[in-house]
N, C-alpha and C positions, 0 to 999 in steps of 0.2 A: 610480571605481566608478559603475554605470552606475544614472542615477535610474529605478526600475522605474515608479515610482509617472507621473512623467511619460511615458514610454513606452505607461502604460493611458490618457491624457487623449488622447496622438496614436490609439492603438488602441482606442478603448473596448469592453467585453465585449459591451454590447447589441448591436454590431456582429455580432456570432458568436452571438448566442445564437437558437434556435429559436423560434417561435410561441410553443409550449408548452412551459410546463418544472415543474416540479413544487419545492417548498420546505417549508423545515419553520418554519410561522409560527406555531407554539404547539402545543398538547397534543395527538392526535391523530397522525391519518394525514398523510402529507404532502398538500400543496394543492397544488392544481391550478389554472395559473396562465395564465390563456390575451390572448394579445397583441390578437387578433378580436374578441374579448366584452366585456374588460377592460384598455381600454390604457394605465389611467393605473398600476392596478396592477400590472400584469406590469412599467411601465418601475421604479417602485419598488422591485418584488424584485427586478429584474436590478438594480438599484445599491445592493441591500444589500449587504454584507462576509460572505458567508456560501454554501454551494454552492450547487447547482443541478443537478437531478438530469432530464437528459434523454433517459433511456433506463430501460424494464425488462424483463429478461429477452432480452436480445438483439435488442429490439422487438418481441418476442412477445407486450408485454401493456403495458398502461397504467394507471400509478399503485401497480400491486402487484406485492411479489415480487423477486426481486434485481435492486437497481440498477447498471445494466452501463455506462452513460456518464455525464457528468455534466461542467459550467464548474466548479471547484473554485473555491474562497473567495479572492479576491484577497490577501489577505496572506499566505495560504499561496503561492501563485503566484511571491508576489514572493521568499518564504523559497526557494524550491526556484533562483530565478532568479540570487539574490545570490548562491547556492553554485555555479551553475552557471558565473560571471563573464566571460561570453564579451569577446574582445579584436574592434576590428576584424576585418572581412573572416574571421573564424572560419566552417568549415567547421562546421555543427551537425546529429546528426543527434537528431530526437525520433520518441519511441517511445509512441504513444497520440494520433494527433489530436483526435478526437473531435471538438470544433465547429470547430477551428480557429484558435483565440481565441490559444493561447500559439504554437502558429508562426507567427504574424503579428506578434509582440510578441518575438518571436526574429528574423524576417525584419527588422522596423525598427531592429535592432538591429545587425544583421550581415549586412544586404543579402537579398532573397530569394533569390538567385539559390545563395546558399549554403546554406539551410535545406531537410532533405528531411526529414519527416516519412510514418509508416508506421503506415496502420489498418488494422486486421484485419475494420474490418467492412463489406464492400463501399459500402452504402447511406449511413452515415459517412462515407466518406473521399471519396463523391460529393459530397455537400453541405458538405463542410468546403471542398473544391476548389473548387466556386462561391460560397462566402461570398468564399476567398482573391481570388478572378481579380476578383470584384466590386469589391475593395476593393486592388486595383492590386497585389496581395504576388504577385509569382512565384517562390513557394516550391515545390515538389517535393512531391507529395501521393502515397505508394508505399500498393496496397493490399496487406497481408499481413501474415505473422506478426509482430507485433515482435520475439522471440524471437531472430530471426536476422539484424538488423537489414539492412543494406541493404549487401553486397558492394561491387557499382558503386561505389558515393561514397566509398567506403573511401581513405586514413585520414581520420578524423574528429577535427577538433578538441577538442570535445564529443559528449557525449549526455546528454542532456535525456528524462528518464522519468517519464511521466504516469500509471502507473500502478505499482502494485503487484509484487513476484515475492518467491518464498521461497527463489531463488538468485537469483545473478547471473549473467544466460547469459555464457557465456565471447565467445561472439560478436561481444559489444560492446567486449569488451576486445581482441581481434583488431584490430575496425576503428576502433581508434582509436593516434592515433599516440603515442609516448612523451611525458607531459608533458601528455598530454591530460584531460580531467575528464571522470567519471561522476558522473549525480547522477542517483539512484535512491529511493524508497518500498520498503525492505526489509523485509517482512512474511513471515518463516519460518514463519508458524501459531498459535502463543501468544499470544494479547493483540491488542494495536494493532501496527502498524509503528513504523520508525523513518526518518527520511531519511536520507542518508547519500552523504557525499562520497567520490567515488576517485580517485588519483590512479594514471595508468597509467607503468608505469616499463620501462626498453629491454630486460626481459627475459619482460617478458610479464606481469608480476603487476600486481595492483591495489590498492594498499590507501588506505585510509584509517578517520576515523572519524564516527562517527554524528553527527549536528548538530541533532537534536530529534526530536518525533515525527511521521509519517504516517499517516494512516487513508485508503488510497486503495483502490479496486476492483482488485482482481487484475489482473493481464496473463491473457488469456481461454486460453490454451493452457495456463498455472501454475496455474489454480481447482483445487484440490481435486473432488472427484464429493460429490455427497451436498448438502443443506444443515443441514438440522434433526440432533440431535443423536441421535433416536432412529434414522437410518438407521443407524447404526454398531451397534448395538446387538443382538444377535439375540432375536428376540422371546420365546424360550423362556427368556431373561436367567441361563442353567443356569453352576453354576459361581462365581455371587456370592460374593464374602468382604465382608464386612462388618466394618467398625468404627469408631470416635471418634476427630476430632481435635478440636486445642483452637487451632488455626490459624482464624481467619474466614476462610473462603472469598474473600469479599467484596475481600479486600486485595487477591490480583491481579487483581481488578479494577479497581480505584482507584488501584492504587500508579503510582506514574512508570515511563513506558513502559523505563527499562533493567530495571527486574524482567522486562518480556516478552521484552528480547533475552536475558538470563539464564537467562531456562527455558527457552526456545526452542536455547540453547546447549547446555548439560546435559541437557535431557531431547529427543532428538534426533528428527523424523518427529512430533511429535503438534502436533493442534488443541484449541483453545479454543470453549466455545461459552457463555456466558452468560444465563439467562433470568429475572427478576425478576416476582415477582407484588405486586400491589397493595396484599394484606400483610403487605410484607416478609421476604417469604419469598422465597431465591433459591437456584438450583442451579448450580454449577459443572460442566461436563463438561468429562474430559480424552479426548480421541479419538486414534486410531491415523489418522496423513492417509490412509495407503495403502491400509490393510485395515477393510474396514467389519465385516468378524465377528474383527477383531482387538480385541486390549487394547483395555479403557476402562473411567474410571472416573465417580464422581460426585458429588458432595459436598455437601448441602443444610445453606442456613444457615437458622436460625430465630432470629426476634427471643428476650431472654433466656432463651436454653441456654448453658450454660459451656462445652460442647463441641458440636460435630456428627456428624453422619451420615453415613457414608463407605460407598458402594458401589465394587466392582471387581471385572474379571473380564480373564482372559486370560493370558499367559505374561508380562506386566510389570504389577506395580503401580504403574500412573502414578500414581495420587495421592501416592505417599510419593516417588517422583521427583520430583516437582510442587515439595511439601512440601519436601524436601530443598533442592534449589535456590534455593529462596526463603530458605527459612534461612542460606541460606550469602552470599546475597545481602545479606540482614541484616548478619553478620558482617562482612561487605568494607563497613561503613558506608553500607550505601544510596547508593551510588556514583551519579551524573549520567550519566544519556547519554552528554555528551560526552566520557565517560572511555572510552567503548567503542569499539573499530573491529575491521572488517572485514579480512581481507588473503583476497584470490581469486588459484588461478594452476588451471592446466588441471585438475587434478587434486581439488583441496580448497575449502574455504570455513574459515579459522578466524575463531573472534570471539577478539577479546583485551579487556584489559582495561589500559589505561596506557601500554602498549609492546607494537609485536608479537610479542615476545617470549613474550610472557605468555598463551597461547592457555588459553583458560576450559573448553575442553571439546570432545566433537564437532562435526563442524558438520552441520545439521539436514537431514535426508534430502531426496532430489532431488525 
């Protein structure tokens, strides 16, 4: 098994990491952490154990707004890596460069000359390509969708996924050969992600199961449209059904992320959105991914009420799907993550539950 942890001291992050990067060093907005102005600080937070967010909005804006790149937290790094477990001379392909950091920590591991990594965003995949060349890795730096991953280099030993998707493009599974691993950030919409191992087998399917949780940025072609909850929402709100549960909202928020692969399974196409006031007051929405004047509900909790407030409108009441699902989640005793797996073949995505056998429900819209 390969010691990841030595592998960062030959690669260190500060190597890969930009001037500026933004962190989250207490209450507030994230800070802003500049290597020019402040270099004993910036080296500091690049050797904390924790991410680093170096992009927002596609580079459209700095410090606010969605974070679109980011060095992710090294223990996570090394979590996604150990599952990844590449052999010798392994063919690798990764999907999300971003600074660079983890193809250079794949290239010392399995030679550059075998690692091609694929950014979708031009100006990225330029300066991740001069950190590599600087720092002697002749790894493969492909600008483009990751989505479709990289034909040419096909089959692939592994694929190594730095970012987020709410399927698994089939594509990866194509180009990689039987016996080969995916290691993915699966994030269907509900909740947080999960990670999740694949294994690919000589008929074209992929399965395996989940191995903890991810919270990573979407793959940028996978985002959903919209971000706030009221864009789904139509403003004339016509058509409300109203009423009480006695469910805290709160839970799927809190609960362990196999509750999110569980809604996400069962109640099929819908997003999550969370907002919390200072209060104590929090609102759950449940949203339609695809249709912004489709279904959606919304559920306000309030410090001691015995029950809440439930909005909804549309041709499904998500929140009693929500609800529903959860309940029955309960039921199966609050199962682990790693009780959960995926199986992908051209066609479907099922989530199971213990065996794949056991498929839990639809699987969540493209």
């Amino acid at each position: 098994m390969t010691d990841w942890r030595e592998v960062m001291r030959r690669v260190p992050r500060a190597r890969f990491t930009p001037p500026v990067v933004w962190a989250d060093l207490g209450p507030g907005p994230w800070a802003r952490v500049d290597r020019d102005t402040d270099p004993q600080e910036w080296e500091r937070v690049v050797a904390l154990d924790q991410p680093l967010i170096t992009q927002f909005q596609d580079g459209a804006a700095e410090g606010g707004g969605l974070a679109t790149s980011s060095l992710s937290m090294p223990t996570v790094v090394v979590e996604g890596l150990d599952q990844l477990a590449p052999y010798d001379h392994h063919r690798v392909l990764e999907i999300g460069t971003g600074s660079g950091w983890t193809a250079a920590l794949l290239a010392d591991r399995v030679g550059g000359t075998n690692v091609t990594t694929v950014e979708v965003d031009p100006a990225l995949g330029m300066r991740a390509a001069e950190r590599l060349k600087a720092s002697g890795c002749e790894a493969r730096v492909v600008v483009g969708d990751g989505a479709g991953g990289w034909p040419p280099g096909a089959p692939f030993d592994r694929v190594h996924v730095t970012c987020a998707v709410p399927q698994v493009p089939y594509a990866w599974i194509e180009q990689t050969r039987p016996g080969g691993v995916i290691v993915v950030p699966y994030s269907p919409g509900f909740g947080c992600g999960a990670l999740l191992r694949l294994d690919v087998l000589p008929d074209g399917t992929a399965t395996g199961r989940f191995v903890g949780s991810a919270d990573y940025m979407m793959l940028r072609s996978r985002r959903p449209a919209g971000g706030q909850a009221h864009e789904w929402v139509d403003a004339a709100r016509r058509d409300v059904r109203t009423s009480r549960t006695r469910i805290d909202p709160r839970a799927l928020r809190h609960e362990p992320v196999s509750v999110d692969v569980t809604v996400a399974a069962l109640v099929p196409g819908v997003l999550s959105r969370y907002y919390e006031a200072e209060d104590g007051t929090t609102t759950l929405w449940v949203l339609d991914r695809d249709d912004h004047r489709g279904p959606w509900a919304s559920v306000d909790y309030e410090p001691d009420r015995s029950d809440f407030g439930v909005e909804q409108a549309g041709t499904r009441s998500l929140w009693d799907e929500v609800e529903a699902a959860y309940v029955r989640w309960l039921a199966w005793g609050r199962p682990d993550i790693t009780r959960f797996g995926l199986t992908v073949t051209p066609d479907t995505h099922a989530v199971w539950l213990d065996d794949p056998g056991n498929v839990i429900g639809p699987p969540p819209g493209p």
